[in-house]
BAGU-452293 format. One line per field, with one value per residue (C-alpha): residue number from 1; residue in one letter; chain; x, y, z. Coordinates in pm, whole numbers. Example, Ala and Ser with C-alpha at 12.3 -4.5 7.8 and 13.67 -1.06 7.14 Angstrom:
<nodes>
num: (1; 2);
residu: (A; S);
chaine: (A; A);
px: (1230; 1367);
py: (-450; -106);
pz: (780; 714);
</nodes>
This chain:
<nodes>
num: (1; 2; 3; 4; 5; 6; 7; 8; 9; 10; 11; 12; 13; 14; 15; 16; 17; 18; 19; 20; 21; 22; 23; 24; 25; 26; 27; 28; 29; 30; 31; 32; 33; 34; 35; 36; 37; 38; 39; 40; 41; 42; 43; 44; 45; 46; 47; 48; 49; 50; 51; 52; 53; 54; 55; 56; 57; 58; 59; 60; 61; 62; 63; 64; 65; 66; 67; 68; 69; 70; 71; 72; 73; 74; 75; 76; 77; 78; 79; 80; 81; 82; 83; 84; 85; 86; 87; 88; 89; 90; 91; 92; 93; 94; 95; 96; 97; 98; 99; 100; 101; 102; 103; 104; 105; 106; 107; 108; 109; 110; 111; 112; 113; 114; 115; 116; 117; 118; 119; 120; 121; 122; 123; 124; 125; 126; 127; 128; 129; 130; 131; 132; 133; 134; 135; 136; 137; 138; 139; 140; 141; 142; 143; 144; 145; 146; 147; 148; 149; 150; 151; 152; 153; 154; 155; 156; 157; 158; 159; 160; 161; 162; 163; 164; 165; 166; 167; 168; 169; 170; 171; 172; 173; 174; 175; 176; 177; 178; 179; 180; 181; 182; 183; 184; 185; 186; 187; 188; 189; 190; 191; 192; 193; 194; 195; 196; 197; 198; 199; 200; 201; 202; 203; 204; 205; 206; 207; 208; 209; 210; 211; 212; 213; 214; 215; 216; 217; 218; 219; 220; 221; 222; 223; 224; 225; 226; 227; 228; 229; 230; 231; 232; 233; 234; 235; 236; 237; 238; 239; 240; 241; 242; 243; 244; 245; 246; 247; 248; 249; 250; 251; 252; 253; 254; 255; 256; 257; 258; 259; 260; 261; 262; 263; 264; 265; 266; 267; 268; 269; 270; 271; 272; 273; 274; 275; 276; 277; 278; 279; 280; 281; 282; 283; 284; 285; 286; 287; 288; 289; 290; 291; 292; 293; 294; 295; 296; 297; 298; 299; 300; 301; 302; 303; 304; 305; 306; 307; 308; 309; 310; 311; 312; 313; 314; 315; 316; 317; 318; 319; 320; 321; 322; 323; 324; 325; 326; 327; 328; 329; 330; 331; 332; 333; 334; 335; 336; 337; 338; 339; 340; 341; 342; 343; 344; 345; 346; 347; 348; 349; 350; 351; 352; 353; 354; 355; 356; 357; 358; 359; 360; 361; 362; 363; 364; 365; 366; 367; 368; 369; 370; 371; 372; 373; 374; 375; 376; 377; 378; 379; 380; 381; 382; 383; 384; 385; 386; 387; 388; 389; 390; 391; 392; 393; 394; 395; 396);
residu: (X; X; X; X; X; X; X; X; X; X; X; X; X; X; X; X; X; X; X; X; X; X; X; X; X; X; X; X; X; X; X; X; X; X; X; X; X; X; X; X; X; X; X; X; X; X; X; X; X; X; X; X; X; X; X; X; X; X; X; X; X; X; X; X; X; X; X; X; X; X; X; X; X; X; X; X; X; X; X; X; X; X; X; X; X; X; X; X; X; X; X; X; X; X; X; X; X; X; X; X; X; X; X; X; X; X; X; X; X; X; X; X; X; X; X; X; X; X; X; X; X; X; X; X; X; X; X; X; X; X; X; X; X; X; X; X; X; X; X; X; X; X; X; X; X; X; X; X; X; X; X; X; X; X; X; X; X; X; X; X; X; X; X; X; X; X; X; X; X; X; X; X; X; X; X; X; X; X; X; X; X; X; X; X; X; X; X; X; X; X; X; X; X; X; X; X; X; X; X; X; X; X; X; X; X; X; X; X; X; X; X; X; X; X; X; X; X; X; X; X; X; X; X; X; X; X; X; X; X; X; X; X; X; X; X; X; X; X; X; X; X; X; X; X; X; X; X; X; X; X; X; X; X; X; X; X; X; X; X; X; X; X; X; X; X; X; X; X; X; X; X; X; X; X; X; X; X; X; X; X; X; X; X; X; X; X; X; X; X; X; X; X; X; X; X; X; X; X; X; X; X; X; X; X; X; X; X; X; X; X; X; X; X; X; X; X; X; X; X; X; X; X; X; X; X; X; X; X; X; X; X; X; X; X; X; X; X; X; X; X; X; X; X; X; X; X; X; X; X; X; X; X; X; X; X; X; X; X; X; X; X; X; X; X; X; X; X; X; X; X; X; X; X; X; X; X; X; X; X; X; X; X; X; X; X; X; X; X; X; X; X; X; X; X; X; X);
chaine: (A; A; A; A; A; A; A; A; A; A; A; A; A; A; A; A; A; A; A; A; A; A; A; A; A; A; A; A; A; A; A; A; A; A; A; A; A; A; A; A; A; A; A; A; A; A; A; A; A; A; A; A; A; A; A; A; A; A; A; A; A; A; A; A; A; A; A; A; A; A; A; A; A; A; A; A; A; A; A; A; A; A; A; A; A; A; A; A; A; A; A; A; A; A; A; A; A; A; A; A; A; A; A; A; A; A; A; A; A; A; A; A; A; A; A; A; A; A; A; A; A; A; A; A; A; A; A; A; A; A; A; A; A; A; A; A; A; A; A; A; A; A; A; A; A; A; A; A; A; A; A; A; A; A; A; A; A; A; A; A; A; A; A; A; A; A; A; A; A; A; A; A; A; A; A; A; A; A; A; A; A; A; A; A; A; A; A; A; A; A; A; A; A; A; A; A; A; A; A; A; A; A; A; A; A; A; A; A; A; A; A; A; A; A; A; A; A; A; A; A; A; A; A; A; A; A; A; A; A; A; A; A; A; A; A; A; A; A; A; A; A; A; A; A; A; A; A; A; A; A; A; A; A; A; A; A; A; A; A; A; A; A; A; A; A; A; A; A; A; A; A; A; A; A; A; A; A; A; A; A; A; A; A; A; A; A; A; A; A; A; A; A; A; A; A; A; A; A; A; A; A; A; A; A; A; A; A; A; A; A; A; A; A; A; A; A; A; A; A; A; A; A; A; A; A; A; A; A; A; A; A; A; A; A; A; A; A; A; A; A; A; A; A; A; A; A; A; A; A; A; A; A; A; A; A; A; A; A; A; A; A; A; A; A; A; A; A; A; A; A; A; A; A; A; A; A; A; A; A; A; A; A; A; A; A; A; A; A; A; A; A; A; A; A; A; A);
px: (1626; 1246; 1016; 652; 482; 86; 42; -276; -305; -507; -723; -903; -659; -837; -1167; -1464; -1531; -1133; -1215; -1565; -1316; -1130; -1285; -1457; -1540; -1794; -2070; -2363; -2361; -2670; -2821; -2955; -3252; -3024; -3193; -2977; -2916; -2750; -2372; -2094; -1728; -1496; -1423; -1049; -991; -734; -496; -200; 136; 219; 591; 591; 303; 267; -92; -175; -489; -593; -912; -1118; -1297; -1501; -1638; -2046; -2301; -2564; -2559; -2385; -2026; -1679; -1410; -1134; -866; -716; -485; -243; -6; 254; 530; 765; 1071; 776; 580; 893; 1085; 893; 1144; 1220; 1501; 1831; 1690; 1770; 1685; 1451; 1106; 1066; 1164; 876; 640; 707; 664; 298; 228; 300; 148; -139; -143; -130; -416; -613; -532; -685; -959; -992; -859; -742; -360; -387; -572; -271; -39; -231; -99; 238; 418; 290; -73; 109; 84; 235; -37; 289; 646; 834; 1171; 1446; 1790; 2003; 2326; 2463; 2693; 2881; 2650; 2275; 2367; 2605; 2267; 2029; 2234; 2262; 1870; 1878; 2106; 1887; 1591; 1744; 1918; 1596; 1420; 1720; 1660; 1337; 1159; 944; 979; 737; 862; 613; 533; 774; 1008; 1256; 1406; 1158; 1068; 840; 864; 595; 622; 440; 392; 633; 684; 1027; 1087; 1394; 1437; 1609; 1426; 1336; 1034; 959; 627; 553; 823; 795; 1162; 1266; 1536; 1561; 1949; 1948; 1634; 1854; 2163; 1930; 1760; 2090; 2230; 1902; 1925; 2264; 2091; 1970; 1656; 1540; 1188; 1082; 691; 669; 259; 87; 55; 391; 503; 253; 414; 753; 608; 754; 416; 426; 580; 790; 938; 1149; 1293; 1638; 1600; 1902; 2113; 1941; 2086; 1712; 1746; 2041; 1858; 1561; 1825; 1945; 1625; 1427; 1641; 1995; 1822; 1598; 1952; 2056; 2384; 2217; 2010; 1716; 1641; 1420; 1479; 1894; 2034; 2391; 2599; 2473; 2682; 2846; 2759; 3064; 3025; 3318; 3374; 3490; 3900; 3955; 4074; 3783; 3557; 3809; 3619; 3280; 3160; 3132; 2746; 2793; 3047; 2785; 2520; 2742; 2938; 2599; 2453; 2728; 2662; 2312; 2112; 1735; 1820; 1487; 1641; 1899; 1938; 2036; 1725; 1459; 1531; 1514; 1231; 1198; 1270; 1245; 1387; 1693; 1717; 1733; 2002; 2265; 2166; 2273; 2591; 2723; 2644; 2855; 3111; 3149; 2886; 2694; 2319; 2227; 1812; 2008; 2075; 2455; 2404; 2204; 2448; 2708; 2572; 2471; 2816; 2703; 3055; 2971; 2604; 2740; 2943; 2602; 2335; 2541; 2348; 2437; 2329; 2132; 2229; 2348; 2346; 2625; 2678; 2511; 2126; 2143; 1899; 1673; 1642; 1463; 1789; 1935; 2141; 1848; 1617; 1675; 1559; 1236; 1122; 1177; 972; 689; 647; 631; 384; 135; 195; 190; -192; -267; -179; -349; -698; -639; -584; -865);
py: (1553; 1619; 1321; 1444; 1765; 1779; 2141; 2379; 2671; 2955; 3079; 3368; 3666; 3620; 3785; 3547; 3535; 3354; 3133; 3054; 2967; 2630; 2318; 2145; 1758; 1697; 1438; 1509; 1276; 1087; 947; 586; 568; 723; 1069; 1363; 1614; 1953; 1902; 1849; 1663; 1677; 1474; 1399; 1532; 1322; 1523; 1441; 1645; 1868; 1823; 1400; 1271; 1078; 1149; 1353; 1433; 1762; 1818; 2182; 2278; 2593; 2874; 2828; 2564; 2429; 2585; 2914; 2768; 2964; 2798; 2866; 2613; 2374; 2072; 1804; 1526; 1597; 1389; 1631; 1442; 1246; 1528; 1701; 1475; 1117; 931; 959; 690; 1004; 1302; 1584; 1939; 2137; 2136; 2507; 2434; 2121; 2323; 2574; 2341; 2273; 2616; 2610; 2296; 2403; 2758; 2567; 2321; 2673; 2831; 2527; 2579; 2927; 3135; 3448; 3524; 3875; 3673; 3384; 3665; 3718; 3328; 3358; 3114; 3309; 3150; 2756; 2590; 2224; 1956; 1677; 1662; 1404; 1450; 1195; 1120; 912; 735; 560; 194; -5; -321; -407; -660; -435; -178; -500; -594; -235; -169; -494; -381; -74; -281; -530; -258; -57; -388; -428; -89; -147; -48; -219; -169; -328; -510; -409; -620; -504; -649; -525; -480; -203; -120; 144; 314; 526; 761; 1048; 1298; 1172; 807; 656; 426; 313; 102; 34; 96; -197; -81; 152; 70; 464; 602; 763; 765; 1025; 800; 435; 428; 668; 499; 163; 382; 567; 211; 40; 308; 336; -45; 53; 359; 341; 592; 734; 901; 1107; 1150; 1483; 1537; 1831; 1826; 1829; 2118; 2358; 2228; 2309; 2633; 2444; 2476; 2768; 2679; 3036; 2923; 2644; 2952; 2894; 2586; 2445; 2777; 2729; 2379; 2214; 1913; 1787; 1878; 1692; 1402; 1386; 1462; 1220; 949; 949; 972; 654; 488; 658; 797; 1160; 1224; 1508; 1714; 2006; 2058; 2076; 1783; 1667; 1294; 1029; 771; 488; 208; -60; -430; -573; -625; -389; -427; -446; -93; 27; -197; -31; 286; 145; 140; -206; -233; -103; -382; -640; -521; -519; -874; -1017; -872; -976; -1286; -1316; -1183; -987; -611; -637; -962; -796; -820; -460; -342; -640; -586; -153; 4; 188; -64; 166; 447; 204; 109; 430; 526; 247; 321; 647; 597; 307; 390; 700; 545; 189; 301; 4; 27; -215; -161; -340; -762; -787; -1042; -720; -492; -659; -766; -407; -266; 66; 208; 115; 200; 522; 549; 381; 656; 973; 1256; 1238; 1614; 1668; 1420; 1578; 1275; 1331; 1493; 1171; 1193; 1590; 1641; 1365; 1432; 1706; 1839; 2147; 2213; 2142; 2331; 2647; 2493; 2297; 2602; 2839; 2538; 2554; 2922; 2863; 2582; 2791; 3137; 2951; 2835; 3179; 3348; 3111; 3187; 3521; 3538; 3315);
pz: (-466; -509; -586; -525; -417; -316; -441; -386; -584; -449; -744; -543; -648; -1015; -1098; -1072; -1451; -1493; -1207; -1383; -1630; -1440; -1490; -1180; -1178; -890; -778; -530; -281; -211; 89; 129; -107; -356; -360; -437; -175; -202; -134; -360; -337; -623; -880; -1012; -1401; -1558; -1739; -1943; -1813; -2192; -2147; -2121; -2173; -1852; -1669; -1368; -1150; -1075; -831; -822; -528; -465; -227; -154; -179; -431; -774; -632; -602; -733; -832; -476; -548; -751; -608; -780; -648; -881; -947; -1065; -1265; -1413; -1516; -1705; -1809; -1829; -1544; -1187; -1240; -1197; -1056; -841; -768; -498; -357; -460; -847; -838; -717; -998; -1209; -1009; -1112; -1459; -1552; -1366; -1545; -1848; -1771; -1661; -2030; -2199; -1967; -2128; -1838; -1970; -1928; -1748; -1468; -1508; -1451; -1093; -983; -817; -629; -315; -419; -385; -74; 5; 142; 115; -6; -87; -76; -228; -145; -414; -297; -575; -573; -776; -876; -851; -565; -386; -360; -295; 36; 171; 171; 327; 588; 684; 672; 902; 1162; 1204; 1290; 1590; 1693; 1762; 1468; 1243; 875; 674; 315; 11; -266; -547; -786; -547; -191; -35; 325; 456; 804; 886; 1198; 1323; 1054; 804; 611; 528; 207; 111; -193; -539; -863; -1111; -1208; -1493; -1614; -1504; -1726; -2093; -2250; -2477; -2646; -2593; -2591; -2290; -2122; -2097; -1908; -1700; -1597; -1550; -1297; -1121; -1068; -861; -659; -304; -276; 58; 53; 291; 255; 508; 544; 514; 911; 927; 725; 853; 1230; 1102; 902; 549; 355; 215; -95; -96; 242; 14; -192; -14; 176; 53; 161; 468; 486; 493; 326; 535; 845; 752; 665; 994; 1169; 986; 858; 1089; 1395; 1312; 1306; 1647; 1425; 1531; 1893; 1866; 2196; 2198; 1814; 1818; 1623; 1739; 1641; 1780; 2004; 1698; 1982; 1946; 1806; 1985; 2365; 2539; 2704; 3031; 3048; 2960; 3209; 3469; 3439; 3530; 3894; 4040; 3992; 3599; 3599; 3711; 3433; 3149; 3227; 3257; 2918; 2744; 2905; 2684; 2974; 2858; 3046; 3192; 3376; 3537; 3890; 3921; 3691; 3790; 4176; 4182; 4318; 3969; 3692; 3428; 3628; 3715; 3316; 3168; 3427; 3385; 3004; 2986; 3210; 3041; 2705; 2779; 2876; 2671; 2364; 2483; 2459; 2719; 2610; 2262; 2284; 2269; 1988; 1793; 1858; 1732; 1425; 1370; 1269; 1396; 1195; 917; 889; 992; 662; 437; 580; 450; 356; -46; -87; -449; -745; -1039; -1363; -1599; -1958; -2109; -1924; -1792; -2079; -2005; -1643; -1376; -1229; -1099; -1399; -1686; -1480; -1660; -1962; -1816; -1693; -2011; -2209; -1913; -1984; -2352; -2355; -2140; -2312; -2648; -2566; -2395; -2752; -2970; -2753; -2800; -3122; -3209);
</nodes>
């Protein structure tokens, strides 16, 4: 369920001679005349991720200034199923276990470096904090086509609700939302330029089913965590006990879809508004001026038009009133056009935007894929890969 993780590893538990130790790519920056001055900014150092092959950036930075600096940190955007296992095409697992991986690969990076492995030992996961995290949700249909039209019908809804989604230039149907603090993509993948296959047989399943997934990103910002007190990459230790990743589901993604409402931080469902008229017995239990408002918006008439709204003393005190009291009673959202909400088939999108909890890929690609049951594995080939270096430096 975990796409990306911005990790920063706190080297200052290790004594200064290890941190010597960790390579550091900076320029000086330079003023108009292009004379040097004192300060420093780091440099990315292209690495190559041991386990698949596929590249990564890592950037140092440092405590002090001039020539007396000390190596303080060390920060990659990681794509975790990527970095393991060459493809983020079926995937699954937690935040906690990609940033584990963060700190292995980075270990491992560190012991090429010529960091000694008593002051590896030092780096826990209580020295990893989160800067991003991008969690994934996969929900999985039939055909290509069948997965084509629903991210069109997400696109489209958000855009009646009020929102706008933006399209992005892909060989494939792909929106972005970005709000406060977090970004929203939802998309199918066709793309797999990125990837490194392990077997060419199982790279053309693993394709062919991620053709017929939906994926829902949620980009959270390092902002963001540190508001919600997620970037502490220890606090993710039993976020799915805690029920995390459905919360930030239906916080993040549900709610954009008003199938969830979010007051003062307590999530509850959402009104599923209606896309047929409502019977007369139910227009019996409006008052007469209610009655008024909704025969004329069903009539095609703009809410700000009318008479009951355009004439009050408070316009927008007026709309939010008959809002709430009809929408209560007929799940009619008059601030909606009646021709939107009926062609948003608020049912039904109710049923599409499901939290799919983690994806677990079958007996043929478990191997071939970051997921909560071939994480035991990944992680007992992490530790090898960086002890194996550590031992061959110190036996050298």
């Amino acid at each position: 369920m975990t796409d990306s993780v911005k990790l920063c590893l706190d080297l200052r538990e290790m004594p200064d001679d290890a941190r010597r130790e960790v390579e550091v790519f900076h320029n000086r920056t330079q003023d108009k005349r292009w004379k040097f001055v004192s300060e420093r900014y780091s440099k990315a150092i292209p690495a190559v991720s041991p386990m698949s092959g596929t590249g990564m950036e890592l950037f140092t930075y440092w405590d002090g200034s001039g020539d007396q600096f000390l190596q303080s940190q060390t920060v990659t955007d990681l794509n975790g199923p990527n970095a393991l296992k060459g493809q983020n095409g079926e995937h699954g697992t937690s935040v906690f276990a990609a940033g584990v991986a963060g700190l292995y690969l980075l270990k491992h990076r560190m012991a090429c470096d010529g960091v000694p492995g008593f002051a590896l030992d030092m780096l826990t996961t209580h020295h990893v904090s989160l800067h991003g995290a991008t969690v994934t949700y996969l929900i999985t249909y039939e055909t290509e086509e069948e997965t084509r039209v629903r991210v069109l019908q997400m696109k489209a809804a958000l855009r009646m609700l009020g929102y706008e989604p933006t399209g992005n230039d892909s060989t494939n149907e792909t929106f972005t939302l970005k709000r406060n603090g977090y970004t929203l993509k939802v998309y199918h993948k066709t793309d797999f330029g990125h990837c490194v296959f392990a077997d060419e047989e199982v790279a053309e399943i693993i394709k062919a089913r991620a053709r017929c997934i939906i994926r829902i990103e949620v980009e959270m910002q390092g902002h963001y965590l540190r508001q919600r007190g997620w970037d502490a990459l220890e606090s993710w230790r039993h976020a799915y006990a805690e029920g995390r990743y459905e919360t930030i589901f239906r916080e993040l993604v549900r709610s954009l879809f008003h199938l969830e409402t979010v007051r003062k931080g307590v999530i509850r469902p959402g009104v599923i508004l209606r896309h047929k008229a409502p019977r007369k017995e139910a227009m019996e239990s409006l008052t007469d001026t209610e009655r008024t408002i909704v025969l004329d918006y069903l009539a095609g008439t703009p809410v700000d038009e009318l008479p009951a709204i355009r004439t009050a003393k408070a316009p927008d005190t007026a709309k939010n009133k008959w809002k709430t009291s009809i929408l209560k009673k007929l799940r009619i959202d008059i601030s909606i056009s009646w021709t939107d909400h009926q062609a948003l088939k608020h049912a039904e999108l109710n049923r599409l935007v499901r939290y799919p909890g983690d994806y677990h890929p079958d007996a043929v690609t478990v191997e071939y894929c970051f997921c909560k049951e071939n994480w035991p594995k990944l992680l007992e080939c992490l530790k090898a890969l960086c002890w194996n270096v550590v031992a061959r430096q110190s036996s050298a």
